[in-house]
C-alpha positions in Angstrom: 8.8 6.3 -31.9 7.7 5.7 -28.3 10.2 6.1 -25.4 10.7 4.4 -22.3 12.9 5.3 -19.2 13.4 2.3 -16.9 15.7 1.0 -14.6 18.4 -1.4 -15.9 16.8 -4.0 -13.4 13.8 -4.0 -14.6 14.6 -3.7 -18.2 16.8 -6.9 -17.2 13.7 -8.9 -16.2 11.4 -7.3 -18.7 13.5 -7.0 -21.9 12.1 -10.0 -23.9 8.7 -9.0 -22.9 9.2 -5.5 -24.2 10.6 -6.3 -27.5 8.2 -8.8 -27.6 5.1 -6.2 -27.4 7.0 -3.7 -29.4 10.4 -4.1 -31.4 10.7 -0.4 -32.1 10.2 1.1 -28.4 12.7 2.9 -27.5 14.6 2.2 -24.4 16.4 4.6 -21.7 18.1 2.7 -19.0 18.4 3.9 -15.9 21.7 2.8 -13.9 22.0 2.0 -10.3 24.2 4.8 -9.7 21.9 7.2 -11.5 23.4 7.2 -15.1 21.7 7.0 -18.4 22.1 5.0 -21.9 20.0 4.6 -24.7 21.4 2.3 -27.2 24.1 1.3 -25.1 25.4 5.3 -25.1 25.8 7.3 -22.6 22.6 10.2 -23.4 22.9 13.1 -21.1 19.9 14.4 -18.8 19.0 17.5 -22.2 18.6 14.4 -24.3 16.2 12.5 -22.6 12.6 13.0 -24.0 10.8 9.9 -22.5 7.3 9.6 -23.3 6.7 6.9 -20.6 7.9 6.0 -17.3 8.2 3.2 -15.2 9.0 4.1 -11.5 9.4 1.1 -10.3 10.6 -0.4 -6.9 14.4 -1.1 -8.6 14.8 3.0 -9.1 13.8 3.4 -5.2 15.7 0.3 -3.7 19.1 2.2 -5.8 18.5 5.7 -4.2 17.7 6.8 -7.8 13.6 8.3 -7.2 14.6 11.9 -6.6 17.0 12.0 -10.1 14.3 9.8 -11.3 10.9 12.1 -10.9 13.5 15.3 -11.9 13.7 13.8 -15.1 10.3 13.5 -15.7 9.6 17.3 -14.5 12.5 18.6 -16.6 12.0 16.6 -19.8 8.5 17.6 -21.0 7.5 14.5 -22.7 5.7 12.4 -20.7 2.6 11.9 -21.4 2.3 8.3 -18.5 4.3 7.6 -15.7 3.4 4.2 -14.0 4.6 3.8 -10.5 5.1 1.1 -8.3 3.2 2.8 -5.2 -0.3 1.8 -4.2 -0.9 5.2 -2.9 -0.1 8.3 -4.9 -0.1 11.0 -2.1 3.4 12.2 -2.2 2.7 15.9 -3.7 5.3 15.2 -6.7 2.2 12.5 -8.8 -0.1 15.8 -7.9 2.8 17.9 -9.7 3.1 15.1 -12.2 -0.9 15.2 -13.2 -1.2 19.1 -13.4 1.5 19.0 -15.7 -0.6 16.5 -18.3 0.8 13.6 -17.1 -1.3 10.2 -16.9 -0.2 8.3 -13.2 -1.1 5.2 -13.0 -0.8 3.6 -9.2 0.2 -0.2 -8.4 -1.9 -3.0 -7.1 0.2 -5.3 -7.0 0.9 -4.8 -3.3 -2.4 -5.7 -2.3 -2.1 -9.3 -2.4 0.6 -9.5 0.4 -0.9 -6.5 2.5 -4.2 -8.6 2.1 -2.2 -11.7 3.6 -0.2 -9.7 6.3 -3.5 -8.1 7.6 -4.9 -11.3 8.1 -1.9 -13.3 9.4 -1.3 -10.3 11.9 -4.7 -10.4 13.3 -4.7 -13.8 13.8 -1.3 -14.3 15.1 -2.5 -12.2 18.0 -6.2 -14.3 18.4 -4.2 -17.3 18.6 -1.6 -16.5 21.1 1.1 -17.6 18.5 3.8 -15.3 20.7 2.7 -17.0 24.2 2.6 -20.0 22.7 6.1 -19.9 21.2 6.8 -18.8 24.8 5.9 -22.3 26.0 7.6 -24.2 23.4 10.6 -22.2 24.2 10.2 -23.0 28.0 9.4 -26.9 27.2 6.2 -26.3 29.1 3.0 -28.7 28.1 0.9 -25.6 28.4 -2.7 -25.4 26.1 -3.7 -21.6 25.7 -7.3 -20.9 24.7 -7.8 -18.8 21.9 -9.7 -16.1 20.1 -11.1 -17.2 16.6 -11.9 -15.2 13.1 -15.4 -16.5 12.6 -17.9 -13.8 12.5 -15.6 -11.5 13.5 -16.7 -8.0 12.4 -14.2 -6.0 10.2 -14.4 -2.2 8.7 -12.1 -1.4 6.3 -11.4 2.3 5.7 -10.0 2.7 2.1 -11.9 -0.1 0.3 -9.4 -0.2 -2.9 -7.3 -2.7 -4.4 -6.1 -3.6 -0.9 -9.1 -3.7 1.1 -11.2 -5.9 -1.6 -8.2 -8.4 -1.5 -8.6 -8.5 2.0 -12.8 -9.1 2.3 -12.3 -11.7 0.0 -10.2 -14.2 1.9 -12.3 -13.2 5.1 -15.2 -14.5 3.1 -14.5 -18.2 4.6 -14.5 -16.9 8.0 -18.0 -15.7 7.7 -16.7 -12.5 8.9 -19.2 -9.4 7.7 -17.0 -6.6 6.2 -18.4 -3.1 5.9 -16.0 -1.3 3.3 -15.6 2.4 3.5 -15.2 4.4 0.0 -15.7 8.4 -1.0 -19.2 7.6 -2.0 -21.8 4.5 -0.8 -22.2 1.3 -2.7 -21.9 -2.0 -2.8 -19.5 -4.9 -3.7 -19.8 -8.7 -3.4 -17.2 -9.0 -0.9 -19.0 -6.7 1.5 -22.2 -6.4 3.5 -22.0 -2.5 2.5 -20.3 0.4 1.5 -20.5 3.3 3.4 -18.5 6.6 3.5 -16.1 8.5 5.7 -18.9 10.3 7.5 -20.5 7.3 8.9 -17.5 5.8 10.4 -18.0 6.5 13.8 -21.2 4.7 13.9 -19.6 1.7 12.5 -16.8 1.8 15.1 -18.6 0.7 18.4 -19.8 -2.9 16.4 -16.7 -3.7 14.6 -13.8 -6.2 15.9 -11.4 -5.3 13.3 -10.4 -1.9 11.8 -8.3 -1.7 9.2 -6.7 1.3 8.2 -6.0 1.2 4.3 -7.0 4.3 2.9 -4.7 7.2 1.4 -3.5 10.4 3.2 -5.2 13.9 2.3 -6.4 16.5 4.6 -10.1 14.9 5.4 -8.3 11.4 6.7 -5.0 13.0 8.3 -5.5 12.2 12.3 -8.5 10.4 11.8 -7.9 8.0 13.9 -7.8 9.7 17.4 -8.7 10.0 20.7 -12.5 10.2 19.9 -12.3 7.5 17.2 -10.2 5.2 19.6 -13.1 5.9 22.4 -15.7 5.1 20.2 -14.0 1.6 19.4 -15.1 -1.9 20.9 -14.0 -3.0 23.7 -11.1 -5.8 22.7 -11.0 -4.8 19.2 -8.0 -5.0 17.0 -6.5 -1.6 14.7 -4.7 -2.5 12.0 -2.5 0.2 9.8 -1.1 -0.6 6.7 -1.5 2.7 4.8 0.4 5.8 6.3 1.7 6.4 10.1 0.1 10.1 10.0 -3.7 8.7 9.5 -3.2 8.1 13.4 -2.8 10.3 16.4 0.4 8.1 17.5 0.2 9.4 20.9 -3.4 8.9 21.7 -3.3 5.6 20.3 -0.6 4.7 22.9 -3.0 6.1 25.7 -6.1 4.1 24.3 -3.7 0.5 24.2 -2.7 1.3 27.5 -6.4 2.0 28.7 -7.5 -1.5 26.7 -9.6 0.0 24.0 -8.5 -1.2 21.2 -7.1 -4.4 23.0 -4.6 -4.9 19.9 -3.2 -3.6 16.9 -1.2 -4.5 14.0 1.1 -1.9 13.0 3.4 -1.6 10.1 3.2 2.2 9.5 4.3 5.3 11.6 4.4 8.5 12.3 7.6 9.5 12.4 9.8 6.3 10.3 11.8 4.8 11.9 9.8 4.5 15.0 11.9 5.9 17.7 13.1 3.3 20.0 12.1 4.6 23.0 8.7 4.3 21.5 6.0 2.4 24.2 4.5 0.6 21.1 7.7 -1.6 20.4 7.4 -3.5 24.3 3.2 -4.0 24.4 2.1 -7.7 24.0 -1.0 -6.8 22.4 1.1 -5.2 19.6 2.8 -6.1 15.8 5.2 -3.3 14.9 7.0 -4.2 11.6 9.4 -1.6 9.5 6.7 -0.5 7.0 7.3 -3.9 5.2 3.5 -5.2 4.7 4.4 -5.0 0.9 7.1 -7.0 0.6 5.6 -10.2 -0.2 7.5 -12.8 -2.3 5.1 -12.2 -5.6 4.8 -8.5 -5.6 7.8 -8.1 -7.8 6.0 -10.3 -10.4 2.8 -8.7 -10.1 3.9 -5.6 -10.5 6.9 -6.2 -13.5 2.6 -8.1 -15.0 1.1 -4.7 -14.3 3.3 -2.5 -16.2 3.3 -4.6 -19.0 -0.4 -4.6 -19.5 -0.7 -1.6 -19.1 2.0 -0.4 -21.5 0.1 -3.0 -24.3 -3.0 -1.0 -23.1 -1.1 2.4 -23.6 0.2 1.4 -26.9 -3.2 0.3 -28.1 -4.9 3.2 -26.6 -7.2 1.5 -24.0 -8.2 2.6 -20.7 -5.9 2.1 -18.1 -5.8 -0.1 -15.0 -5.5 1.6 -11.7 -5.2 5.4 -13.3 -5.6 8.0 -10.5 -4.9 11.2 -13.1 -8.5 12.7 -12.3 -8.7 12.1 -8.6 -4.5 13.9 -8.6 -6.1 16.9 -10.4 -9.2 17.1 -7.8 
């Protein structure tokens, strides 16, 4: 008998799907305010031997993750744990893997940051906020405009997120160079490079986006050197964690014009103090770490567990498993 522990929310969405796949998994609902039932009975915390979890965005939105990930420390059964973060940095899936267990991260973010990237970038080419300006002011005012053909973009973290994003810049005729641990190629990019040849890449490229994960070799990567090695009117875009960036030097490169604009929806610290220079500059998009919260991501991700729990049950590989690169 295979075990699940999921929140009631999800279960709620995802209960005909389940018994669907398999009529005798067994179910441990997680409540909102923490508790737990398995057949409609109260189980306590000693009882529950999950061999599968599903952290998903209901268990964080409820102030449940910290009881949540105790659970699976304390139980000793799991053997999978499938969260609903695209990046598996926080030291607890490191734990989780030196332990045994299999972590599987989420993609389905990737769609929406993809979209968020690119409507941010262009919302500040076209002038959208000067333009509203005008509109507001009644004024028959045209504004000239930059445009998204051939723009040059390097994308540092070229995973789920980044490919979604090359491949609706495709249209635009925009090169991408994508940035990975180790050189390539992909048929959304003009080439993969790695880490080490960044800088090089920096004094050509328009846009840089910032979508890799945190670890020691990317923490501050993006500082006063990097910003100084940037084009001239180029845009930064960060949609992966607020400590990739030296937050005070990238004030001092805005300020100085280089890059001319960025798109920001991560920080270092959260919330972004108000005092904070970034939240008054035209040239910049602050947004409360929200890039993810597209309209479909729910779906996708409710899709993604359930694939990969037939996979599980059928012993395939896994989509999206990050076990190996946890236990590095």
């Amino acid at each position: 008998m295979t075990t699940l522990l999921i929140h009631e929310r999800s279960h709620t969405r995802l209960k005909d799907d389940l018994k669907a796949l398999d009529k005798n998994l067994e179910i441990v609902l997680m409540a909102a305010d923490g508790s737990l039932t398995q057949n409609g009975q109260a189980i306590a915390d000693p009882d529950v031997r999950p061999e599968i979890g599903w952290y998903s965005i209901d268990t964080m939105l409820t102030g449940q993750t910290g009881r949540y990930f105790r659970l699976m420390k304390e139980t000793g059964a799991v053997k999978w744990l499938q969260t609903f973060h695209a990046g598996v940095d926080m030291p607890i899936y490191q734990e989780l893997a030196r332990r045994g267990v299999r972590v599987t991260r989420s993609d389905a973010q990737a769609v929406a940051i993809a979209e968020y990237t690119l409507v941010g970038v262009m919302a500040l080419y076209q002038g959208v906020f000067e333009r509203r300006r005008h509109q507001a002011a009644h004024a028959w005012r045209m504004t000239t405009f930059q445009e998204l053909w051939q723009k040059r973009w390097l994308i540092i973290g070229y995973g789920n997120i980044g490919r979604e994003l090359a491949k609706r810049l495709g249209p635009f005729e925009s090169p991408v160079v994508g940035v990975r641990r180790t050189a390539g190629t992909d048929p959304h990019a003009e080439k993969i490079i790695t880490l080490a040849q960044v800088p090089g890449e920096l004094p050509r490229t328009d846009v840089v986006v910032l979508s890799c994960s945190l670890t020691e070799e990317t923490r501050g990567l993006a500082n006063k050197a990097f910003f100084q090695r940037m084009k001239k009117d180029s845009t930064l875009v960060n949609i992966a964690r607020g400590q990739l960036v030296d937050q005070p030097a990238l004030i001092e490169a805005l300020q100085a014009g280089t890059p001319g604009r960025a798109v920001l929806d991560v920080f270092d610290p959260e919330p972004l103090p108000s005092d904070s220079p970034l939240w008054d500059m035209e040239q910049v998009i602050v947004t409360p770490h929200s890039s993810n919260a597209g309209a479909g991501t729910l779906l996708r991700g409710d899709r993604l567990f359930m694939e990969n729990l037939r996979r599980y049950l059928a012993g395939e590989p896994l989509k999206n498993e990050a076990t190996a690169d946890l236990r590095a």
